[in-house]
N, C-alpha and C positions, 0 to 999 in steps of 0.2 A: 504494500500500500504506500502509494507515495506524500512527501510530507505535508502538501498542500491541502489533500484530501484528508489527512489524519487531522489537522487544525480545523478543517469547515466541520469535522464528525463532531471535534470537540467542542468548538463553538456554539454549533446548533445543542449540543448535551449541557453546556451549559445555562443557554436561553432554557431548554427545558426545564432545569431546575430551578431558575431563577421566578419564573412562571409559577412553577409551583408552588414555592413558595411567599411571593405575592399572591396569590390566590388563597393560601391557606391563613397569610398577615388580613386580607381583606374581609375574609368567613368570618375569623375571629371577633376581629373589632365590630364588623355588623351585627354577628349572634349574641354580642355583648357578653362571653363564653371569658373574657382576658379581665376581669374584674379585682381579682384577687392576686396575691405579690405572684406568686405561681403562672400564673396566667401571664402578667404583667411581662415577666419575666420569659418567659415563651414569646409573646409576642416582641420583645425586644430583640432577644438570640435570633428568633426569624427573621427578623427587619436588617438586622446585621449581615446576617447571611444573604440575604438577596441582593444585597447592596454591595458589597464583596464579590459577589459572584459575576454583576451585571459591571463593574470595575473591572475582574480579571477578564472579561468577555473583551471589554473597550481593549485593552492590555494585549490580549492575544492578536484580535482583529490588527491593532497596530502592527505588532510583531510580524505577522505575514505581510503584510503591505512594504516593511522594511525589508523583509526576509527577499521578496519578489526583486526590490529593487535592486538587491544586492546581486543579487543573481545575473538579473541583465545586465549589470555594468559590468560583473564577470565573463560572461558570455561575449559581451564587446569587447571587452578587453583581449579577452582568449583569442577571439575573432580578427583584431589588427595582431596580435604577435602571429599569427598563422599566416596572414597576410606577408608580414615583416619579413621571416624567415621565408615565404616563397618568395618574397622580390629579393631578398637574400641570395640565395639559392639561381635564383635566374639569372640572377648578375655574374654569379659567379662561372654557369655554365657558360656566359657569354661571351666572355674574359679569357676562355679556353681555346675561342677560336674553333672550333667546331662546325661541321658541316649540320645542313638543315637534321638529316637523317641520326646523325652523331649526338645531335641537340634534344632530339626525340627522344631516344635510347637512355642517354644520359638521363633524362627528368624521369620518365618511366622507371628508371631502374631505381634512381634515389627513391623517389614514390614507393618504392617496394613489390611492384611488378615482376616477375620472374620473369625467364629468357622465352618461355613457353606462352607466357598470357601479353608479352611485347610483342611479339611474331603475331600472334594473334590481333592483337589493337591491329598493327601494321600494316597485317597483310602481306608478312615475310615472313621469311623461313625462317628456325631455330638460328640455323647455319650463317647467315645475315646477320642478326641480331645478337650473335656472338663476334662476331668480328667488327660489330659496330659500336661494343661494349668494350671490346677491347682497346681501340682505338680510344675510344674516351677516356681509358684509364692510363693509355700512355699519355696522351696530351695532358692529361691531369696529374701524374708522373704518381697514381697510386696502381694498388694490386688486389682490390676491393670495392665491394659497394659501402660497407663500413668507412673504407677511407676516403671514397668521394664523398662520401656525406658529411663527413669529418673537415674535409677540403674546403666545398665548397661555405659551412660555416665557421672557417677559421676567421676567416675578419671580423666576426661577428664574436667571437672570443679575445680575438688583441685586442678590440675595441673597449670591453668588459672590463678587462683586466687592469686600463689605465683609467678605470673612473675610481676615483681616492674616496669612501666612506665619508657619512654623512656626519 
């Protein structure tokens, strides 16, 4: 169950109660049943409780309105670093000097594509598409998809490295 939907259960469980209990504060005081300290005292413990309850309602209600917002500034956020690292990443295959076909291969492979499902995108052979992987890893002067990937976000780590703590 996800948390959104566990806060609206709670929410609404809460209005239930709180309901109830206004309802049971209002009987009271009508039936004129809260007369005596007992009574009195009943009818106060309830009035508390509903008031408390109809308080942690506002309470929660906020919290998920804050909870939502957080999420999508996360989500954006998440969304420009993805972005970032792909313009990253494309800059760097560009920089390699690489033919249209070598460029292809290259993005596809970092993506995580295998030699079998690139052919496929492609429309080439295994055989192609190793030789065009190869290519990319000598221009790139690695011997991996780990270290083209590694490669191509090295700048994106010097860069890291010389920002000084706040």
């Amino acid at each position: 169950m996800n948390k959104e939907l566990m806060a609206k259960l709670t929410m609404l469980l809460l209005l239930g109660c709180s309901l109830f209990f206004a309802i049971d504060v209002i009987v009271d005081v009508v039936s004129g049943e809260s007369q005596d300290s007992i009574g009195i005292l009943h009818l106060v413990v309830e009035t508390i409780a509903t008031i408390a309850i109809l308080i942690s309602l506002v309470i929660l209600r906020d919290y998920v309105k804050v909870s939502r917002r957080q999420e999508s500034e996360m989500r954006e956020s998440l969304a420009r670093l993805k972005q970032g690292l792909s313009d990253l990443i494309l800059n760097r295959v560009t920089k390699l000097e690489l033919t249209p076909a070598e460029s292809e291969v290259a993005i596809l492979t970092i993506k995580g594509f295998s030699i079998s499902e690139i052919g496929a995108l492609r429309g080439t052979s295994e055989g192609t598409v190793k030789a065009q992987q190869h290519a990319v890893y000598q221009k790139a002067g690695v011997s991996s998809r780990a270290e083209l990937i590694l490669e191509c976000i090295e700048d994106a780590v010097d860069r890291s490295s010389e920002v000084k703590p706040l």
